[in-house]
ZAGUTOR-854154 format. One record per residue (C-alpha): x, y, z; residue in three letters. Coordinates in Angstrom, 3 decimals, always signed. Each point is the difference from the previous one (the first is absolute). Last residue first. Layout:
<atoms>
{{X; Y; Z}; "Ala"}
...
</atoms>
This chain:
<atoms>
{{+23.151; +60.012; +48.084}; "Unk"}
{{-3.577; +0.915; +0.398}; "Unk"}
{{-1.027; -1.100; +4.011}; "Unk"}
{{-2.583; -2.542; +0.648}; "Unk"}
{{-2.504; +0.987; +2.806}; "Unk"}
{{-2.643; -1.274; -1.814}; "Unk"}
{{+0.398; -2.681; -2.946}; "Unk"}
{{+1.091; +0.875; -3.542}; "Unk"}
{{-2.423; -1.129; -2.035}; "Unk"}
{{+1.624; -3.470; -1.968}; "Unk"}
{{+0.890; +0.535; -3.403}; "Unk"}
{{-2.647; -1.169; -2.907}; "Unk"}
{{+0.730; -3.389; -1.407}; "Unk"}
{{+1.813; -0.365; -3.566}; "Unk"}
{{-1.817; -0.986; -3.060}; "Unk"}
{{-0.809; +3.638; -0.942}; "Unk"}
{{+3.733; +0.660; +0.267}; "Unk"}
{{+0.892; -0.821; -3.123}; "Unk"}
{{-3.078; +2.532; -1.569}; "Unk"}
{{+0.710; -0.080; -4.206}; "Unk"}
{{+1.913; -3.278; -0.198}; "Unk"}
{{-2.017; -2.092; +2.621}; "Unk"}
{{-2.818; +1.360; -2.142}; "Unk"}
{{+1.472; -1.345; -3.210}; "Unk"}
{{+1.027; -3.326; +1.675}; "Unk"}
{{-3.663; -1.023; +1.417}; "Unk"}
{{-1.425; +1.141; -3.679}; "Unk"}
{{+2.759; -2.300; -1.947}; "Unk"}
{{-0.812; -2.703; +2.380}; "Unk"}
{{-4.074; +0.552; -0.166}; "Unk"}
{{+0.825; -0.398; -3.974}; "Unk"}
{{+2.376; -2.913; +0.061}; "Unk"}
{{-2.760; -1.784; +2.240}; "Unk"}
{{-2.860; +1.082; -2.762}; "Unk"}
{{+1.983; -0.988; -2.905}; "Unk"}
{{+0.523; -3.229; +1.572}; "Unk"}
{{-3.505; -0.809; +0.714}; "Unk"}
{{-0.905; +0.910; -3.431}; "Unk"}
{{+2.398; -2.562; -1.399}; "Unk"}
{{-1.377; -2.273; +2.034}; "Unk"}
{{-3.744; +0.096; -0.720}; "Unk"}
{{+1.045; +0.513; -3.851}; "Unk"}
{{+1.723; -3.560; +0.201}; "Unk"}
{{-2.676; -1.368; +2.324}; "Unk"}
{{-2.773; +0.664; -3.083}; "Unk"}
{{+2.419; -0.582; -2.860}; "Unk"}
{{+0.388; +2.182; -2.414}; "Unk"}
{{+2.859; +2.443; +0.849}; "Unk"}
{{+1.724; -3.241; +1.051}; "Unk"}
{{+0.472; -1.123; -3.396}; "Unk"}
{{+1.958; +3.476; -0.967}; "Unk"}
{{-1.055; +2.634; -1.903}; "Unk"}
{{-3.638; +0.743; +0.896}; "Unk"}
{{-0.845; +2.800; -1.794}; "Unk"}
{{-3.083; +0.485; +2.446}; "Unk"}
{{+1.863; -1.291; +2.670}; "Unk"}
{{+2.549; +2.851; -0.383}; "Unk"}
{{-2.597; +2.414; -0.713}; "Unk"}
{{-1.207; -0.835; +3.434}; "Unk"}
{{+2.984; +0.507; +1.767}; "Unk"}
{{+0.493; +3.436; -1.436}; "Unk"}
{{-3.767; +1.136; +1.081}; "Unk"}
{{+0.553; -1.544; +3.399}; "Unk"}
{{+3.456; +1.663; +0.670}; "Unk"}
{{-1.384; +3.265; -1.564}; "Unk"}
{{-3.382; -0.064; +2.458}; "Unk"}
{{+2.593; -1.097; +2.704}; "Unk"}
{{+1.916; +2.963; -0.282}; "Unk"}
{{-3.230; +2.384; -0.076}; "Unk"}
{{-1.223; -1.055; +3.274}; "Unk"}
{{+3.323; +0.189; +1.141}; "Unk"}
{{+0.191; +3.485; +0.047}; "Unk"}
{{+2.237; +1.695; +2.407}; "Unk"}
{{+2.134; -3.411; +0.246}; "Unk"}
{{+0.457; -1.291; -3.358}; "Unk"}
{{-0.853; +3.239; -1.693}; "Unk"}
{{+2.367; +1.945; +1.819}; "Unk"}
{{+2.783; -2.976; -0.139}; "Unk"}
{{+0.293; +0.068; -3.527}; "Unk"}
{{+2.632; +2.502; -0.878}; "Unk"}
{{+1.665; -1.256; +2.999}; "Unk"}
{{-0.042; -3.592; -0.220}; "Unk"}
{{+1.831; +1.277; -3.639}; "Unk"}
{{+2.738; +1.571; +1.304}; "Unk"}
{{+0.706; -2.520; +2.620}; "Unk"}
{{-0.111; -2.312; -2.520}; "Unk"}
{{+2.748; +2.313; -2.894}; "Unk"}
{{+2.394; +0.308; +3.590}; "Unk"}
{{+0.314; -3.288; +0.912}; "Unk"}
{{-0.876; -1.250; +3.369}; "Unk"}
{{-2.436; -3.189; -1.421}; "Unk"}
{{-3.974; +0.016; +0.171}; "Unk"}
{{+0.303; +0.068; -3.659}; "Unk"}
{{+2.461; -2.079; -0.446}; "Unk"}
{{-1.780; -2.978; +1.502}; "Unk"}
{{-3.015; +1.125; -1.855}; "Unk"}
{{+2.061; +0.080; -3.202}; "Unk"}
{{+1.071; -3.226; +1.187}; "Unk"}
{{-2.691; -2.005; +0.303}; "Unk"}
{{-1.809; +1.084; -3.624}; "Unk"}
{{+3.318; -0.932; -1.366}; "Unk"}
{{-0.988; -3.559; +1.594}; "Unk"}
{{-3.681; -0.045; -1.139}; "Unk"}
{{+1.303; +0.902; -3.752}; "Unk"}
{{+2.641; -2.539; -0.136}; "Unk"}
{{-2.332; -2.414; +1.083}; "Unk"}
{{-2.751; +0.307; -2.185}; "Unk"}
{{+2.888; +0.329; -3.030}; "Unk"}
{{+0.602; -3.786; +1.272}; "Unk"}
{{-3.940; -0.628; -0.185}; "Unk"}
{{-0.773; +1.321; -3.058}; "Unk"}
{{+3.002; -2.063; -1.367}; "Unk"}
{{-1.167; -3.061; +1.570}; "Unk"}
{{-3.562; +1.008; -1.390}; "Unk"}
{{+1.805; -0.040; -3.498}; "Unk"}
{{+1.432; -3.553; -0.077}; "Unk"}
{{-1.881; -1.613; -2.284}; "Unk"}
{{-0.099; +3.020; -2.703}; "Unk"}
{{+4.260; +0.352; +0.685}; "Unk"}
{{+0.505; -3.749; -0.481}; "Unk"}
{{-2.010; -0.109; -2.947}; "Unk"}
{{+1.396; +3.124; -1.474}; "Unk"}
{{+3.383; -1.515; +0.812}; "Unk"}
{{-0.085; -3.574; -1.729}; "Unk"}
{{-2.207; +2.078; -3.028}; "Unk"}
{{+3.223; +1.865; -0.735}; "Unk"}
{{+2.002; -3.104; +0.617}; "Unk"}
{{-1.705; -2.324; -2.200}; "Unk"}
{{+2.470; -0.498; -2.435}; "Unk"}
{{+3.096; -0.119; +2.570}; "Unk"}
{{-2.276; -3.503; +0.585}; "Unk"}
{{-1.925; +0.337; +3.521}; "Unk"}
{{+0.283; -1.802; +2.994}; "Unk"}
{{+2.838; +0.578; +1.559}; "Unk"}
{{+1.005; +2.845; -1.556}; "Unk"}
{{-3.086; +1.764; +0.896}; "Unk"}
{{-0.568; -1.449; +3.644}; "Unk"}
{{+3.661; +0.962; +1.093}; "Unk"}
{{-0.835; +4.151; -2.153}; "Unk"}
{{-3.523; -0.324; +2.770}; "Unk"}
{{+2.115; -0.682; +2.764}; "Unk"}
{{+2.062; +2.575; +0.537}; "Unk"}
{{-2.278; +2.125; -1.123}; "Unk"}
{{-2.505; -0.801; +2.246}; "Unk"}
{{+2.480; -0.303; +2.486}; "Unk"}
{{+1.469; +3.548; -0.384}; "Unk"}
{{-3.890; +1.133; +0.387}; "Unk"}
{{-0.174; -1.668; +3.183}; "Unk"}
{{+2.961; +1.009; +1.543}; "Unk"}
{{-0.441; +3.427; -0.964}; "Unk"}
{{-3.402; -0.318; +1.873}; "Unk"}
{{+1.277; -1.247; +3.077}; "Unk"}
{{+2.671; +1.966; +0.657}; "Unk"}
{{-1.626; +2.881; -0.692}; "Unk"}
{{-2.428; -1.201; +2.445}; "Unk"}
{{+2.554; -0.525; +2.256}; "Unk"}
{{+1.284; +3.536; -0.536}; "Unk"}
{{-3.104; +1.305; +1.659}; "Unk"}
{{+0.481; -1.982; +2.786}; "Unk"}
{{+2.907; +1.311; +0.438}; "Unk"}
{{-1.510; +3.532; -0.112}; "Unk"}
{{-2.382; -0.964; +2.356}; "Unk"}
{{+2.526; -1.006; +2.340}; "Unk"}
{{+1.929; +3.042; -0.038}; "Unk"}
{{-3.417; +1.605; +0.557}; "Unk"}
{{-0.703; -2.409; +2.817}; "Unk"}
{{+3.257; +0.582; +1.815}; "Unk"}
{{-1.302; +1.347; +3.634}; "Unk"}
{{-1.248; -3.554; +1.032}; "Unk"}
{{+0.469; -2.294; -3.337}; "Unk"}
{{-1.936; -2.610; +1.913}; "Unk"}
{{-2.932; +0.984; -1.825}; "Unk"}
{{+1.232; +0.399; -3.483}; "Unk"}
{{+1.410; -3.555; +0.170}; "Unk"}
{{-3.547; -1.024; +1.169}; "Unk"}
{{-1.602; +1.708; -2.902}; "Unk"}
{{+2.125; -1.133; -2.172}; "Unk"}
{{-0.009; -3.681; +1.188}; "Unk"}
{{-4.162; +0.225; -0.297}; "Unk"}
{{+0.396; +1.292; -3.367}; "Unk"}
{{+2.165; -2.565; -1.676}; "Unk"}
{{-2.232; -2.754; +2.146}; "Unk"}
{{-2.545; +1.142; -1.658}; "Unk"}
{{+0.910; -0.337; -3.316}; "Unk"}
{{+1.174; -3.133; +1.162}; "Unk"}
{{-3.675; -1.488; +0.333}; "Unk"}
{{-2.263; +0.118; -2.944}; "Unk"}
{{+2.823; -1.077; -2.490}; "Unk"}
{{+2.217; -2.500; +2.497}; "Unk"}
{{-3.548; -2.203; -0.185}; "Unk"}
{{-1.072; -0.190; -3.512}; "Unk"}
{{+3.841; +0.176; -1.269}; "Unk"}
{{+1.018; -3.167; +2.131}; "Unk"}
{{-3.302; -1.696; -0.994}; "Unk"}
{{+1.150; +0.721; -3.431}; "Unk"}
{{+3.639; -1.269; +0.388}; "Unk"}
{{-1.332; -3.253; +0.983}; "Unk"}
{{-2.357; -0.599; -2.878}; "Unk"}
{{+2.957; +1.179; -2.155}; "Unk"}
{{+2.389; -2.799; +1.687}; "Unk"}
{{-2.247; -2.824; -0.326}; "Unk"}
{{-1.327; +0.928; -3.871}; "Unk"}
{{+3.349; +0.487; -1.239}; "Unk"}
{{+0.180; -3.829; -1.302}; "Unk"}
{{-3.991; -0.064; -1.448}; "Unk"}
{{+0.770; +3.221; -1.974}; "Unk"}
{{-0.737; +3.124; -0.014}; "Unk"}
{{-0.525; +2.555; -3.053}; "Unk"}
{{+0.440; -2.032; -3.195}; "Unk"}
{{-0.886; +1.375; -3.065}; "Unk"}
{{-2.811; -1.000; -2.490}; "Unk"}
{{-0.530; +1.186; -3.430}; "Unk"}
{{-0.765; -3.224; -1.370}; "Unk"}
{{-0.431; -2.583; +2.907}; "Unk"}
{{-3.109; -1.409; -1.323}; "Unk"}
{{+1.226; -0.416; -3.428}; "Unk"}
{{-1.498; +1.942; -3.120}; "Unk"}
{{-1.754; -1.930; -2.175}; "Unk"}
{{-2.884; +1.679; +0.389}; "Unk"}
{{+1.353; +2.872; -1.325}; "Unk"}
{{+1.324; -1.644; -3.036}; "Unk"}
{{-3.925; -1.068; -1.108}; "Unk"}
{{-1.245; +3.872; +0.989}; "Unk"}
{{+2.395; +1.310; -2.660}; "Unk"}
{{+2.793; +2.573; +0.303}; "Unk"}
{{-0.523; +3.251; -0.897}; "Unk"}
{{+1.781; +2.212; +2.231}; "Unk"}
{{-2.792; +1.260; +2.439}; "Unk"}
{{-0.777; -3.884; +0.258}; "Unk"}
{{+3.719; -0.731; +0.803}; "Unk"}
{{-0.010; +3.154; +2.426}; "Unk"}
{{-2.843; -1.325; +1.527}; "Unk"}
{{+0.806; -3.769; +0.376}; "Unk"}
{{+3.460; +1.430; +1.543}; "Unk"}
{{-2.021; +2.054; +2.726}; "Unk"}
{{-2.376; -2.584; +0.981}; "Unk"}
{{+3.237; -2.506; +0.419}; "Unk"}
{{+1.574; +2.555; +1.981}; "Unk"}
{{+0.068; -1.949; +3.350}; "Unk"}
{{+2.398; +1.075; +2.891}; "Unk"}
{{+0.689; -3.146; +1.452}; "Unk"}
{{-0.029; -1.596; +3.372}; "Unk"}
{{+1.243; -2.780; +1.081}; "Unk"}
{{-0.143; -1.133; +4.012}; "Unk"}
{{-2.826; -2.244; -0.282}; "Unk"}
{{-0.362; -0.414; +3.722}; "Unk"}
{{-3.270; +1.568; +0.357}; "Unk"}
{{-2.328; -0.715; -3.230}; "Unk"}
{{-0.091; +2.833; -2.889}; "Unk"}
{{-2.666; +1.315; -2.084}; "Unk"}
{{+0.258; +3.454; +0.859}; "Unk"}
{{-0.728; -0.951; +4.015}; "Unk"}
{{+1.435; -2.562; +2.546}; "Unk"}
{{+2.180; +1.209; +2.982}; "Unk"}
{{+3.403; -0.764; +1.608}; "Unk"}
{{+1.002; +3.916; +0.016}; "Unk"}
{{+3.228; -0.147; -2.563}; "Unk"}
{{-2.739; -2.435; -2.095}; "Unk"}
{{-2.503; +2.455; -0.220}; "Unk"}
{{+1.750; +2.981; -0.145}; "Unk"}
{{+1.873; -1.749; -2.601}; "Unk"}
{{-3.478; -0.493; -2.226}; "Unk"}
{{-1.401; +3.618; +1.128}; "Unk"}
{{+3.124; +1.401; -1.665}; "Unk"}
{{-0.356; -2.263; -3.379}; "Unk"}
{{-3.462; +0.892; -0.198}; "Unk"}
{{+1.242; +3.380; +0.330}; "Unk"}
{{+2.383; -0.078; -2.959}; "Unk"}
{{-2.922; -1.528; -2.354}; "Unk"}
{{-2.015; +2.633; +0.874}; "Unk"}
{{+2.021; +2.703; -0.803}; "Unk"}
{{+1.763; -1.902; -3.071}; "Unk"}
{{-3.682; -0.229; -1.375}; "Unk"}
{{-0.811; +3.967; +0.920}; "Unk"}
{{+3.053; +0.451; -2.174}; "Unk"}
{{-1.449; -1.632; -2.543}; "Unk"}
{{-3.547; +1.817; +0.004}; "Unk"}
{{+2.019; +3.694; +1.182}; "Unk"}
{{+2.050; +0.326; -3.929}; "Unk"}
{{+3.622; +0.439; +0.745}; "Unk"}
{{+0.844; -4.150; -0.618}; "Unk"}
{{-0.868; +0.008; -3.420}; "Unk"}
{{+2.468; +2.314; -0.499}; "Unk"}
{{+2.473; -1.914; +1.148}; "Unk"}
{{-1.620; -3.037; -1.627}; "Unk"}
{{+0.840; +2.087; -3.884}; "Unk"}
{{+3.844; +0.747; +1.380}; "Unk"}
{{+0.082; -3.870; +0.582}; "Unk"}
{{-1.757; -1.148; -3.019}; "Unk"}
{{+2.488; +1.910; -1.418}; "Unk"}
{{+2.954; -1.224; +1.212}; "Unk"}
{{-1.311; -4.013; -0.282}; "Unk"}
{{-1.144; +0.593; -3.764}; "Unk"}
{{+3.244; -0.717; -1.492}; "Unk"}
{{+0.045; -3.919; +1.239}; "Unk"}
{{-3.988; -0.026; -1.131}; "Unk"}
{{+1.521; +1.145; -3.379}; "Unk"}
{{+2.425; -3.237; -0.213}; "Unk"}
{{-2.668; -2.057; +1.441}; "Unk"}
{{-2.206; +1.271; -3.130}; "Unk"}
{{+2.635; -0.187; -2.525}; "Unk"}
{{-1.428; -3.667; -1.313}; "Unk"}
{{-3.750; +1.600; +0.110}; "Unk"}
{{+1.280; +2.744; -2.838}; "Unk"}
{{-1.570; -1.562; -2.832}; "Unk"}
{{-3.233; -0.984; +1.465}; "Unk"}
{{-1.210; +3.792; +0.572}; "Unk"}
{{+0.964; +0.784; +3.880}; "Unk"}
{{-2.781; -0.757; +2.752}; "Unk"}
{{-0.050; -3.450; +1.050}; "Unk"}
{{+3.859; +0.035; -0.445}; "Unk"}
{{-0.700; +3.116; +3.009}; "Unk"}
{{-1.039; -2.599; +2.356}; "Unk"}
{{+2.587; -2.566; -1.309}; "Unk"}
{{+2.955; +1.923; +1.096}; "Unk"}
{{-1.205; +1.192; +2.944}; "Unk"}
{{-0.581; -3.121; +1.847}; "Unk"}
{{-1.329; +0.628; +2.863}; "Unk"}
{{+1.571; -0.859; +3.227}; "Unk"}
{{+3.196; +1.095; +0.315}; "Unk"}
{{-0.503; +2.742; -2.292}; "Unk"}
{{-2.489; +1.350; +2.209}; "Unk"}
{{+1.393; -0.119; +2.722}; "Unk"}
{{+3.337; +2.082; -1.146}; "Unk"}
{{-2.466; +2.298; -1.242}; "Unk"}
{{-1.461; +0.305; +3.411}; "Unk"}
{{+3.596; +0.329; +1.708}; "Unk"}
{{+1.185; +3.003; -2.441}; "Unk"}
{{-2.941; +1.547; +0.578}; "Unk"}
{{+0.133; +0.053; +3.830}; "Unk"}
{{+3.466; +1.423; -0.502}; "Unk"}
{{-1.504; +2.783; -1.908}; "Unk"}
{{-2.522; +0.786; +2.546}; "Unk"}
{{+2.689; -0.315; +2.777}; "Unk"}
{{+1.947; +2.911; -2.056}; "Unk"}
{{-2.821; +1.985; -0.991}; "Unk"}
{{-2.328; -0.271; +3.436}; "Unk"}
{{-3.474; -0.560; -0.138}; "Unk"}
{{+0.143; -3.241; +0.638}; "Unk"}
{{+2.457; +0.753; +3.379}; "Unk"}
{{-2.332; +2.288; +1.143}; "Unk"}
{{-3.487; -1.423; -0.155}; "Unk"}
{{+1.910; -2.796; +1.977}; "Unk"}
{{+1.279; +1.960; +2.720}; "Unk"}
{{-3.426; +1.172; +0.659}; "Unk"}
{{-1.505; -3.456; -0.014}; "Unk"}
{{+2.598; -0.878; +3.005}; "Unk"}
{{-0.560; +3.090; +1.567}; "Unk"}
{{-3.781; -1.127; +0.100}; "Unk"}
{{+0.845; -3.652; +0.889}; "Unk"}
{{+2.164; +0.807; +3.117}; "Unk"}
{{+2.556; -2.638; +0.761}; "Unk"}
{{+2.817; +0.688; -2.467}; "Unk"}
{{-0.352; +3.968; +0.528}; "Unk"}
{{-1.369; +0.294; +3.436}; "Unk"}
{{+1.193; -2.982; +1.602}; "Unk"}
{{+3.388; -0.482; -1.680}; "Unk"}
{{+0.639; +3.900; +0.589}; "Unk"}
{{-0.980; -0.027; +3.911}; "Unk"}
{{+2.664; -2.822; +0.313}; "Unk"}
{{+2.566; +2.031; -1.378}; "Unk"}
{{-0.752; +3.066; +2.034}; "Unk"}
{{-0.054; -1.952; +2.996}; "Unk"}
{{+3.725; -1.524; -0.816}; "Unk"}
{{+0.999; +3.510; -0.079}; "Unk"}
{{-1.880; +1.054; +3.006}; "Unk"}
{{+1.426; -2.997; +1.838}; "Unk"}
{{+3.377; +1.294; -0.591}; "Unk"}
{{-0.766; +3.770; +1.001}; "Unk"}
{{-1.498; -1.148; +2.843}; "Unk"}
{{+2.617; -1.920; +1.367}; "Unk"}
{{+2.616; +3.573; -0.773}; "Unk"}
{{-2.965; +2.271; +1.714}; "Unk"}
{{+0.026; -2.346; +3.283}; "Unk"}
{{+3.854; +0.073; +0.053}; "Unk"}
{{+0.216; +3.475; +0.145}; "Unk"}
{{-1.751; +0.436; +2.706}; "Unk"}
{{+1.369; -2.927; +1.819}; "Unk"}
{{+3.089; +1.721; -0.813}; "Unk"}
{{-1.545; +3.413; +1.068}; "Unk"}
{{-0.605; -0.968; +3.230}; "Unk"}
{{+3.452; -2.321; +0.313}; "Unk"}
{{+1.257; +3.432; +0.031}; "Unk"}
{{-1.845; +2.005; +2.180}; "Unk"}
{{-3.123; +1.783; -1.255}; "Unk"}
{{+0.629; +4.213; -0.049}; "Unk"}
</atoms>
């Protein structure tokens, strides 16, 4: 057994490395999701084509479009002469149902595809200006960036009958939200390089304290394993209770009790890879204990290192042909991040292979104890038998 300040360096290691995990699993969200322009495009197919967002969406284009057309007069145009004075009045009645009739708009691909691209010109904008570079139509240093639906209003106005001569009417900034701007430029740029560094690197610093606690854990190391284990429980309840956590702050701070329904599918849809990656954990560290447990002195895991010890050790061949086969499914499905990635397969496999020779070296220990043990000396001659 390790001595005591051992297993409180031990123990130490796995509790450091259980912080920075956290913190690396954050990072490794900003620069996959926020960062990444593919996930980025992928989020954005599914908040458009999502009800509640979709109707929230709706509710914002009308809103621009009222602001800056005037409705009234467009549809006086288009009323016989004696009902033109009612015509603001009706415009006021129309705004529901022009909503309900943009909401469905909105479900067919060619406007969606508009949001889409919009969206990631918006993403390639602030990765532009978070990384100091020029691109999208933007200059270093700007600091604002806007998420520009102008495209999309113009086509929902055209799709809803609205002349050519009002379109072009339409202010620049029409449809236009604010992303970044020039005051949180400084600190985002910052936070960025931060992210683009601690993202590529912690994760292996995680592992390397791990492995190191795992080493010095001298005749503990399936104790250990299991702690580690729990760590990554740890870790990935943490994570998920934050994104909750967080995500219901975000909603009521910034959206109207309204817009709560499309608050949290927004949140949710732009936040789903840190989910992924919290259940990730969870599964990796249950994964570390049932092997933990399984190499344990209980009387179920001794049971079953028994029942399959003959194929483990009389035919290994055979073992590692199921091992392989399993493994591989498991990549093929690929259910975690990890699973497909080139160095995260690489390492997984590693470790299935160690915890496989491990299982094997225990199992025979099991079945012949004293195979380990050197032969007796020959009794030399002249020695008498007690």
């Amino acid at each position: 057994m390790p001595s005591r300040s051992r297993r409180l360096v031990v123990l130490g290691l796995i509790l450091v490395a259980t912080l920075i995990g956290f913190v690396s699993i954050l990072t490794t969200w900003v620069d996959r999701q926020m960062l990444d322009s593919d996930a980025w495009r992928t989020a954005s197919e599914e908040l458009v084509q999502d009800p509640e967002v979709r109707q929230a969406m709706s509710i914002y284009l009308v809103d621009q479009l009222y602001a800056n057309v005037d409705v009234g007069s467009a549809l006086a145009e288009r009323v016989p002469p004696n009902l033109k004075p009612v015509a603001g009045t009706v415009a006021g009645a129309l705004r529901e149902p022009l909503t309900d009739a943009v909401n469905r708009l909105l479900e067919s691909p060619r406007l969606q595809a508009l949001f889409v691209t919009a969206s990631s010109v918006a993403q390639e904008k602030l990765v532009n200006v978070l990384e100091d570079k020029t691109g999208a139509g933007i200059t270093t240093g700007n600091g604002v960036v806007t998420l520009d639906l102008a495209e999309l209003v113009r086509a929902l106005a055209t799709e809803l009958g609205f002349s050519g001569s009002r379109l072009d009417r339409l202010p620049p900034d029409a449809g236009q939200l604010t992303v970044l701007r020039s005051d949180q430029l400084a600190a985002a740029q910052a936070g960025v390089r931060g992210v683009q560094v601690l993202s590529a690197w912690l994760l292996v610093l995680v592992l390397g304290l791990f492995g190191l606690a795992l080493f010095l854990a001298r005749g503990a190391r399936r104790e250990t394993l299991r702690n580690i284990g729990f760590a990554w429980l740890l870790m990935g309840f943490a994570v998920l209770a934050v994104r909750r956590g967080a995500g219901a702050y975000a909603v009521d701070a910034l959206t109207q009790p309204s817009g709560e329904a499309s608050g949290k599918r927004t949140w949710l849809i732009g936040t789903s890879i840190l989910g992924d990656i919290g259940w990730a954990a969870i599964v990796y560290g249950a994964a570390m204990i049932a092997a933990a447990v399984l190499a344990g002195p209980h009387a179920w895991a001794r049971w079953v290192r028994g029942r399959i010890a003959p194929v483990l050790n009389d035919s290994p061949g055979i073992a590692w042909t199921v091992v392989a086969g399993a493994f591989l499914l498991l990549v093929a499905w690929g259910p975690t991040h990890a699973l497909r990635t080139l160095w995260g397969i690489a390492l997984l496999g590693a470790l299935i292979a160690a915890g496989v020779l491990a299982l094997r070296s225990q199992t025979l220990a099991e079945r012949d104890p004293d195979a380990s043990a050197p032969p007796p000396l020959a009794p030399e001659a002249g020695d008498v038998p007690a």
